[in-house]
ZASEGU-187704 format. One record per residue (C-alpha): residue number from 1; residue in one letter; chain; x, z, y. Coordinates in steps of 0.2 Angstrom, whole numbers. Layout:
BEGIN
<NUM; "A"; "A"; <X; Z; Y>> ...
END
This chain:
BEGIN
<1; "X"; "A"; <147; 153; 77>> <2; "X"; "A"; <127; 157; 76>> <3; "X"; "A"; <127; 170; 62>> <4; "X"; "A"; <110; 172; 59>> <5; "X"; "A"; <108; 164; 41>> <6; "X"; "A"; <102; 147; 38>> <7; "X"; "A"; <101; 142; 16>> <8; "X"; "A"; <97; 123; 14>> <9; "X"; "A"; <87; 120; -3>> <10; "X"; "A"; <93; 105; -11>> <11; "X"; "A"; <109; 94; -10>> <12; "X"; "A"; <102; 76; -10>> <13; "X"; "A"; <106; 65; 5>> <14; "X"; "A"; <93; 73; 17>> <15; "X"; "A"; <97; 93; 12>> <16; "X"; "A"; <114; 87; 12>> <17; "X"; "A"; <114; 79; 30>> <18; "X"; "A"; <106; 97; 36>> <19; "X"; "A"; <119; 107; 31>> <20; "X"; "A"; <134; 95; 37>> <21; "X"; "A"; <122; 93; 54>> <22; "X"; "A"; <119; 112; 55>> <23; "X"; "A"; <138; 116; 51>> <24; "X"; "A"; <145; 104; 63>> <25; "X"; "A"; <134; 115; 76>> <26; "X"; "A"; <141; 131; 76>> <27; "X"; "A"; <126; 139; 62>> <28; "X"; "A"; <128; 149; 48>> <29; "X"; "A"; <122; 137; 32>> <30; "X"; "A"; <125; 140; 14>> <31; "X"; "A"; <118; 124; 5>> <32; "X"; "A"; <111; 128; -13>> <33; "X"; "A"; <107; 116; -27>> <34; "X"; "A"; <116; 106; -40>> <35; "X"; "A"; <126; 91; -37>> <36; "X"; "A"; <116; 76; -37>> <37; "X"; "A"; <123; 66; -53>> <38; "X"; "A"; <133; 51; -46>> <39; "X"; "A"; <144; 42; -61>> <40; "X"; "A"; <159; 30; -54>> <41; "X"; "A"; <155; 13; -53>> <42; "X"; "A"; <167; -1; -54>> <43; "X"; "A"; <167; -13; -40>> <44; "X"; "A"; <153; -25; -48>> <45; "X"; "A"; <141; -11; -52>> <46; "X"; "A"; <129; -4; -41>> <47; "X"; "A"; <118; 13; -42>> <48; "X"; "A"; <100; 9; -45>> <49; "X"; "A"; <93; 17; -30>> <50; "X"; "A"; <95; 8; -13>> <51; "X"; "A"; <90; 14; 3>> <52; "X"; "A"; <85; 3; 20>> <53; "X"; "A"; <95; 13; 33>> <54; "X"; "A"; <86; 11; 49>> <55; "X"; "A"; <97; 10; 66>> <56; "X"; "A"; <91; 28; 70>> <57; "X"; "A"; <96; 34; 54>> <58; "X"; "A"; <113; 27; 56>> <59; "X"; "A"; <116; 35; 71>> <60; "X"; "A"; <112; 53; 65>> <61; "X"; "A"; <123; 48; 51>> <62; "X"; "A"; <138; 42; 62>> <63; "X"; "A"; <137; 57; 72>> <64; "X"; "A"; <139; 67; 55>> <65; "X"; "A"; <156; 57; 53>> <66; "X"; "A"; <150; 51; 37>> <67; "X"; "A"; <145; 33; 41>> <68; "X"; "A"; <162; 28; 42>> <69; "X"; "A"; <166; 35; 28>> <70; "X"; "A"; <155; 23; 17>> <71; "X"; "A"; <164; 6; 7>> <72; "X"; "A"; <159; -6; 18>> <73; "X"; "A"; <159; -20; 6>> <74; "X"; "A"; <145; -8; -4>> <75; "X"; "A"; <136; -9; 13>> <76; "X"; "A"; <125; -25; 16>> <77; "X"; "A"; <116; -30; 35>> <78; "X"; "A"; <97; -36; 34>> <79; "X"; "A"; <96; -49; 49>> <80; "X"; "A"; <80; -54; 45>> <81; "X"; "A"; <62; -50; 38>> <82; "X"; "A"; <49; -62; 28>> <83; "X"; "A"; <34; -54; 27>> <84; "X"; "A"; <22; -66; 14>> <85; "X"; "A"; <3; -63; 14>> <86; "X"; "A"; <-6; -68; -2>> <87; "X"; "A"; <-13; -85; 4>> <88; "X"; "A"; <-1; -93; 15>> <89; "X"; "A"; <1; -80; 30>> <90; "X"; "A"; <19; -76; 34>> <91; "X"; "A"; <27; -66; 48>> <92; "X"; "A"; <47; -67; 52>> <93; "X"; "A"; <55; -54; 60>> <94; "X"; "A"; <74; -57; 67>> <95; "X"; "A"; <88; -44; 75>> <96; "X"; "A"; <90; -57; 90>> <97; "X"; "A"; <70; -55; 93>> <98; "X"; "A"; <73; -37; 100>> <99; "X"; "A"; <91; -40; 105>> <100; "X"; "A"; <100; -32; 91>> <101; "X"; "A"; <112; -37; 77>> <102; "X"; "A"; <103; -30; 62>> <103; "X"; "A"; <86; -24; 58>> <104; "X"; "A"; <95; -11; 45>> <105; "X"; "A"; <108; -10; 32>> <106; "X"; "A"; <105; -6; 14>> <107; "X"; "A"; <115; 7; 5>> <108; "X"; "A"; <116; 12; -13>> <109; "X"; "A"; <108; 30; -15>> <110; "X"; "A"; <126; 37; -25>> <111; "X"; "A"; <137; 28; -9>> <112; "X"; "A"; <127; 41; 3>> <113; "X"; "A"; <128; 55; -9>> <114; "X"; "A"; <147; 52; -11>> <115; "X"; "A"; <152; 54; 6>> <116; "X"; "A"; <141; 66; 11>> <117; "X"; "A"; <148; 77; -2>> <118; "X"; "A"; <165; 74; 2>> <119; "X"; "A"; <163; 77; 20>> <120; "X"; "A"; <155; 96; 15>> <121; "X"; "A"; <170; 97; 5>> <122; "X"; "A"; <182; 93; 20>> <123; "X"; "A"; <171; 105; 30>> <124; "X"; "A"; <171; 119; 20>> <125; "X"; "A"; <152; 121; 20>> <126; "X"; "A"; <148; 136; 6>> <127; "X"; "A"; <136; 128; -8>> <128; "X"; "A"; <131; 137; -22>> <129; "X"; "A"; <127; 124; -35>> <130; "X"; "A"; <113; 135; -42>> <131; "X"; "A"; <93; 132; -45>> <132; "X"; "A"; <80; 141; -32>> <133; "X"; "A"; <68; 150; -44>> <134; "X"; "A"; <61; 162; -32>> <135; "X"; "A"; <57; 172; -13>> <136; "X"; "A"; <57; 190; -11>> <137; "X"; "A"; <54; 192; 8>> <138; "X"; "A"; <68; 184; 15>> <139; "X"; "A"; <79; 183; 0>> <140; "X"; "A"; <80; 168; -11>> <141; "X"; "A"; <86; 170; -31>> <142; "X"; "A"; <93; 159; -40>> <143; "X"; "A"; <93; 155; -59>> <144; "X"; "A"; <110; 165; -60>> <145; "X"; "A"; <104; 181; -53>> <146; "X"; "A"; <114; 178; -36>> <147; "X"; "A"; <103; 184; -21>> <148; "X"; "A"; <106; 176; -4>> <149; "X"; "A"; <98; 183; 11>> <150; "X"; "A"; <91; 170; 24>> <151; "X"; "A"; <84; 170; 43>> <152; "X"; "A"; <79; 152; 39>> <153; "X"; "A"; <77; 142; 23>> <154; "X"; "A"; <76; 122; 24>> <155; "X"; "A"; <68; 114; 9>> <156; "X"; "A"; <75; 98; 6>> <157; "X"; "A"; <70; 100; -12>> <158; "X"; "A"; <62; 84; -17>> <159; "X"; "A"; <43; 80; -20>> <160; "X"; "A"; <39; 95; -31>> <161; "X"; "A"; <47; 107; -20>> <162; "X"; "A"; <51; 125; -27>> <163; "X"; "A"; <55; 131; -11>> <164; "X"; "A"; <37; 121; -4>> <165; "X"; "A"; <28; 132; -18>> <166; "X"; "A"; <35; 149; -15>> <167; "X"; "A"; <32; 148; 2>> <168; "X"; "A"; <12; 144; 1>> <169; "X"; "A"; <15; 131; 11>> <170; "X"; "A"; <-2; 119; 12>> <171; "X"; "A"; <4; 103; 2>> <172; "X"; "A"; <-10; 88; -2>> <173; "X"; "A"; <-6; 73; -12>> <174; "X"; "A"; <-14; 58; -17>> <175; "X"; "A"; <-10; 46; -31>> <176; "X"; "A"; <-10; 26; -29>> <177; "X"; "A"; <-11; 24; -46>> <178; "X"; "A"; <4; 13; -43>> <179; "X"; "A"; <22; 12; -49>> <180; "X"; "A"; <37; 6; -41>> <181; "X"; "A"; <48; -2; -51>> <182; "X"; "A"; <67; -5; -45>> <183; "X"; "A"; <81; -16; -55>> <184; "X"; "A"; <94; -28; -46>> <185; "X"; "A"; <94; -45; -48>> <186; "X"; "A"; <105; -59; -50>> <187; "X"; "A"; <99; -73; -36>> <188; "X"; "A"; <104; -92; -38>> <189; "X"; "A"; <102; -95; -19>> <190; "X"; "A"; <109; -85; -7>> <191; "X"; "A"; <100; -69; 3>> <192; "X"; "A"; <107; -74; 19>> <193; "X"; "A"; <105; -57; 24>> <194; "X"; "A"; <88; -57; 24>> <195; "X"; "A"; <74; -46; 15>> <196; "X"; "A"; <59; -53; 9>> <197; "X"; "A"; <41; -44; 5>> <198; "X"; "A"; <26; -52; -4>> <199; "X"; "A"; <11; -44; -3>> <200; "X"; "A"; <0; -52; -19>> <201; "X"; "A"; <-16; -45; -18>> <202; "X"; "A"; <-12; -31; -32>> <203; "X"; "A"; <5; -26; -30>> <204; "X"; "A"; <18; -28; -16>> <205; "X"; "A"; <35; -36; -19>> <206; "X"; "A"; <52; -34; -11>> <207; "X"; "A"; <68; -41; -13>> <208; "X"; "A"; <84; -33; -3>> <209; "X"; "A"; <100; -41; 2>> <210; "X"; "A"; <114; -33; -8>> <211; "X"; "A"; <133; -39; -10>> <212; "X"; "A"; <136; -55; -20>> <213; "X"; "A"; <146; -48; -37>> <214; "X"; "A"; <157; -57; -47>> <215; "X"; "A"; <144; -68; -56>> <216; "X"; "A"; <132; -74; -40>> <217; "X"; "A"; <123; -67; -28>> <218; "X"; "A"; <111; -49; -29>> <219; "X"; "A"; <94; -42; -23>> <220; "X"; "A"; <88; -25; -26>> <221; "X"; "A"; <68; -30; -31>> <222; "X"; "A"; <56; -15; -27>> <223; "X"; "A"; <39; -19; -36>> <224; "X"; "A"; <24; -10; -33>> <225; "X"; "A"; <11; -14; -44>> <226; "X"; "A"; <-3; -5; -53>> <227; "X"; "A"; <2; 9; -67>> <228; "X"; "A"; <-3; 1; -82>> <229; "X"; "A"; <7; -15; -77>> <230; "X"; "A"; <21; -4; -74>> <231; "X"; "A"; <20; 6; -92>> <232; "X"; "A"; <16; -11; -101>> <233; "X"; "A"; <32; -18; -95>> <234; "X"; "A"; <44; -5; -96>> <235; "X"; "A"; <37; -1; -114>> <236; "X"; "A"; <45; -17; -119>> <237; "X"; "A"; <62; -21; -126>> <238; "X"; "A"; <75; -24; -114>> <239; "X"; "A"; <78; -44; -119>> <240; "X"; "A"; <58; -47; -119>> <241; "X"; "A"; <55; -36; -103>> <242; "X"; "A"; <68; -46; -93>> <243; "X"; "A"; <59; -63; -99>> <244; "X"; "A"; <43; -57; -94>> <245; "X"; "A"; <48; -49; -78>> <246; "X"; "A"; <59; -66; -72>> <247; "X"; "A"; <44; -75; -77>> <248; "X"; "A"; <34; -64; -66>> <249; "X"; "A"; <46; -67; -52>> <250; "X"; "A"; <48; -88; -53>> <251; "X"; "A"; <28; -86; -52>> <252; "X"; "A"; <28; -72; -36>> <253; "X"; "A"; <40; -79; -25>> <254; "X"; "A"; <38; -98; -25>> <255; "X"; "A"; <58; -98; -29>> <256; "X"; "A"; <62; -93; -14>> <257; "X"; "A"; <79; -87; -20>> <258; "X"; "A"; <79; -100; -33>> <259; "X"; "A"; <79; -93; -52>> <260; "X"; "A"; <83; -72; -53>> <261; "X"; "A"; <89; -63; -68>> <262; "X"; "A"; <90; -44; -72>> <263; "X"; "A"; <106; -36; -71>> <264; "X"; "A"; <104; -19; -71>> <265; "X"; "A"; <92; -9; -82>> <266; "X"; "A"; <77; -5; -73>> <267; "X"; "A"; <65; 11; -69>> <268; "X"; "A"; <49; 14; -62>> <269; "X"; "A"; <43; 30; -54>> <270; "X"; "A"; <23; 34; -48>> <271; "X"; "A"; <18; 31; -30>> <272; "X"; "A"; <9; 44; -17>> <273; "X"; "A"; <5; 48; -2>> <274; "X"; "A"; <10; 67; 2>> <275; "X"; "A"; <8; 79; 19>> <276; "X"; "A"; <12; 97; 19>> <277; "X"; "A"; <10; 109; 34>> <278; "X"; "A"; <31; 105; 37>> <279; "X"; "A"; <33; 123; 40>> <280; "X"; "A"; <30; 145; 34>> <281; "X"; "A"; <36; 160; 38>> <282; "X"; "A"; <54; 158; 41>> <283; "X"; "A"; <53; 142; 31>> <284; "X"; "A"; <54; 121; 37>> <285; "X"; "A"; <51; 107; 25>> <286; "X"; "A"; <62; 92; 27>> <287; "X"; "A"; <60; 76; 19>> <288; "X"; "A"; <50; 73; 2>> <289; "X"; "A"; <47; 90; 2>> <290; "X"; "A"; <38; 89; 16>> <291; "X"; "A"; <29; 71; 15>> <292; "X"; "A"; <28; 54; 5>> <293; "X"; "A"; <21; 38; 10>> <294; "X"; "A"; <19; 21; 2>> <295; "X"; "A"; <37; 12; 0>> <296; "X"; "A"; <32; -4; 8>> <297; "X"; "A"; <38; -4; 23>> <298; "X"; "A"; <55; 5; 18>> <299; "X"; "A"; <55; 19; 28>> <300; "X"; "A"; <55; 37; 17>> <301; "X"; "A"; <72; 40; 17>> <302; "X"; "A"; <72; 37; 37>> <303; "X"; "A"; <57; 48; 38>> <304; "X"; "A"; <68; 61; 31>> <305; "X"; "A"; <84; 60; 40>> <306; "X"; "A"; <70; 57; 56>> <307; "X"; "A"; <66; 77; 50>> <308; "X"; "A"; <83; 81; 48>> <309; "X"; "A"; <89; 74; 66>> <310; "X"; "A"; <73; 84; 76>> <311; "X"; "A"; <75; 101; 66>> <312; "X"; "A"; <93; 99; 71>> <313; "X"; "A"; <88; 94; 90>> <314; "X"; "A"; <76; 109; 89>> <315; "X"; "A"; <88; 124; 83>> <316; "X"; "A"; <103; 121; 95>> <317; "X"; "A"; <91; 120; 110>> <318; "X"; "A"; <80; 135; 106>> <319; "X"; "A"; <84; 148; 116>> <320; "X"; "A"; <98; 161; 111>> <321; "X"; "A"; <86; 175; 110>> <322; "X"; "A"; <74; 169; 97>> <323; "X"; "A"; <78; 170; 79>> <324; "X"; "A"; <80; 151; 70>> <325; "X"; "A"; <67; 156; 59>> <326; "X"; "A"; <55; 163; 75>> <327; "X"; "A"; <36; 153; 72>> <328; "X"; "A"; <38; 148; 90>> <329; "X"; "A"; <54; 138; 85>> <330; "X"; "A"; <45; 131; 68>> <331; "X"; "A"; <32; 126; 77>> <332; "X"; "A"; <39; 116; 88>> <333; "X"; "A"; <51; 106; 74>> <334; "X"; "A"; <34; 103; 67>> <335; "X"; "A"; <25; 96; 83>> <336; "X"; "A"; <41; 85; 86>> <337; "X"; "A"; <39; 77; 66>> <338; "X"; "A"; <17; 76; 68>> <339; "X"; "A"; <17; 60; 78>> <340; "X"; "A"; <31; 50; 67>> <341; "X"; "A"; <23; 56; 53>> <342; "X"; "A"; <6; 51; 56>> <343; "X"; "A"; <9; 35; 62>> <344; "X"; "A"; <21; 28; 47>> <345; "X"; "A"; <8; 36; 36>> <346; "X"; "A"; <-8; 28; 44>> <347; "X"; "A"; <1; 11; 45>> <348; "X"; "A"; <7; 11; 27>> <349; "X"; "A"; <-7; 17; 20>> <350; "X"; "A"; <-17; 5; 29>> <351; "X"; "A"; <-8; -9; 23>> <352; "X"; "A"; <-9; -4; 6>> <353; "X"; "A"; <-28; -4; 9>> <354; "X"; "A"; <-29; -20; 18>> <355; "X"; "A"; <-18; -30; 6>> <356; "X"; "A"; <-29; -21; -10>> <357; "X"; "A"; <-44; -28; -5>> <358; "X"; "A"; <-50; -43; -11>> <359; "X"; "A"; <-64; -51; -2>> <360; "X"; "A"; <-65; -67; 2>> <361; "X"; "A"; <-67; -64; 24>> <362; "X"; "A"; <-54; -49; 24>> <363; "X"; "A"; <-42; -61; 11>> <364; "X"; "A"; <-43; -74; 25>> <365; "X"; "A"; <-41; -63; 41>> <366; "X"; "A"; <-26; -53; 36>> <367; "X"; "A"; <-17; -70; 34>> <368; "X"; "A"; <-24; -76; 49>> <369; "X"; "A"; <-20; -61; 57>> <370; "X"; "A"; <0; -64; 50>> <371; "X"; "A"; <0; -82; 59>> <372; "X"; "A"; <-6; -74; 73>> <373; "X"; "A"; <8; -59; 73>> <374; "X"; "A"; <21; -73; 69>> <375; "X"; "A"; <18; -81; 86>> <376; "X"; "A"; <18; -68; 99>> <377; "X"; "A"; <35; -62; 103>> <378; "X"; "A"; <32; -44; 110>> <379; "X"; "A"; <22; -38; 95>> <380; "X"; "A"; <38; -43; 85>> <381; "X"; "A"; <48; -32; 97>> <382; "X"; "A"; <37; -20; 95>> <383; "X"; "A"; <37; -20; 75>> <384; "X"; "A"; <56; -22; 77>> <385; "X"; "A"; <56; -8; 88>> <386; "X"; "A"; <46; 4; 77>> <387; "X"; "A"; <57; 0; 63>> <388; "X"; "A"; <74; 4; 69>> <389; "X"; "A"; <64; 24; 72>> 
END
């Protein structure tokens, strides 16, 4: 057992995936933070919050024994990608293009959080289900009084992180002045295990293959569209909201999964584009704590277990005479995370740009651009490739 102290900051999926992965290691780890609320569903009823796990992610996951642990019949394969420009262009992305099974599986937010808490449970992982109000040196204090010494201490403590400000760790954000706005849907037509994205000049539109319920078949619908949009409709009453917003979707997707109805009550939460400086003194940013980038392409929760796999990688292979909070050892868990990073980053934010501008010769080369994507076979692998992380 490495006894030198490790305190994870927040017990969300990726501060909870630390713990379990430093644990497993042989490291010292106290997690801290109050459980995530998770109320028990029947067996048609799905969280609102659903994650694309990518086929990096699941690793990490199955090597945290918690994969298998998850209700597979709550656990739903995409196969395949549509990708919809705004006047006609289309790209299709398919498993088979870059010889796999499945581009990703989508999970329910509270599935993840279940078993990840049970498996901490199991392990016997000490967690303080406490609030983080402040440092002293290396000493965190909690809203109880408790003081709890530290050699490192993992943020994992979402997008306004406490532990990111006490720390004077460098954070920049920048409003899109756009909401995403999330409810699951009941489809007339069948998934067929396939997500499908429209991008609509002003807003960006996906619909995730989830399990059929009792009543039909399901998406998970992730709307990005401008703020004021957003706060129009949710301001409605829930019967005329789910008119207008069915409305919205016979006229977005063509009927492409033939008429859609709400089934579950929606929310909407504002879009950014976030980087921090990852890591202080003794101190490492993990997940939205340490970064935030457009949802379209799906990929912030991998991002985050992507943090959580190299910080991992990086403290079992340091060497046994550095501290796990030595700046030598931080700094290379923050070199490891700058390529990833920057990359999903640049391409998400530049799609967003691309897909927000409205001239009439960037309008018509962006879909050209799609036709052109669609028929060359290696750029698809390469897409593929970049997706599973």
């Amino acid at each position: 057992m490495n006894r030198q102290d490790i305190i994870v900051c927040g017990s969300g999926i990726a501060g909870s995936a630390m713990a379990l992965g430093l644990a497993r290691k042989g490291f010292s780890v106290t997690l801290l933070g109050p459980a995530p609320a998770r109320p028990e569903l029947d067996r048609d009823a799905y969280h609102p919050r659903v994650y694309a796990i990518s086929i990096a992610s699941r690793r990490l996951l199955e090597s945290l024994g918690v994969w298998q642990m998850m209700d597979s019949r709550r656990v739903t394969p995409v196969e395949a990608m549509e990708v919809h420009g705004d006047t006609g262009g289309m790209v299709t992305l398919h498993a088979w293009q870059a010889t796999e099974h499945t581009l990703a599986w989508i999970v329910e937010s509270g599935e993840m959080e279940r078993v990840l808490q049970q498996a901490i449970q199991v392990y016997g992982l000490p967690w303080w289900q406490e609030k983080f109000t402040e440092l002293q040196g290396r000493v965190v204090c909690t809203d109880t009084g408790r003081r709890l010494p530290f050699e490192l201490l993992i943020g994992a403590d979402g997008a306004r992180s406490p532990v990111r400000r006490a720390a004077g760790i460098h954070h920049h954000s920048r409003p899109y002045g756009d909401h995403g706005v999330v409810v699951h849907l009941e489809a007339e037509l069948p998934h067929q295990n396939t997500a499908v994205q429209w991008f609509t000049g002003d807003s960006i539109l996906a619909l995730l293959p989830m399990p059929d319920t009792a009543t039909g078949h399901q998406v998970s619908m992730v709307w990005s569209m401008p703020e004021q949009a957003a706060t129009d409709l949710m301001a409605r009453e829930a019967d005329a909201r789910a008119e207008v917003l069915e409305a919205r979707l016979a006229a977005a997707t063509g009927g492409r999964l033939g008429r859609l109805r709400v089934r579950s009550t929606p929310f909407a939460f504002p879009l950014f584009l976030e980087r921090s400086g990852m890591v202080g003194q003794g101190v490492a940013l993990v997940s939205d704590a340490a970064h935030r980038v457009h949802p379209l392409a799906g990929q912030g929760l991998n991002l985050g277990l992507g943090d959580v796999n190299d910080l991992l990688r990086v403290l079992v292979e340091k060497e046994t005479y550095r501290s796990v909070g030595d700046p030598r050892v931080l700094s290379r868990y923050r070199r490891a995370r700058a390529e990833p990073l920057v990359a999903m980053s640049v391409a998400t934010d530049g799609l967003h740009r691309l897909f927000a501008t409205q001239a009439a010769p960037v309008v018509a080369l962006r879909n050209l651009g799609m036709h052109a994507v669609d028929r060359l076979p290696f750029i698809k692998r390469f897409l593929i490739d970049g997706a599973a992380g």
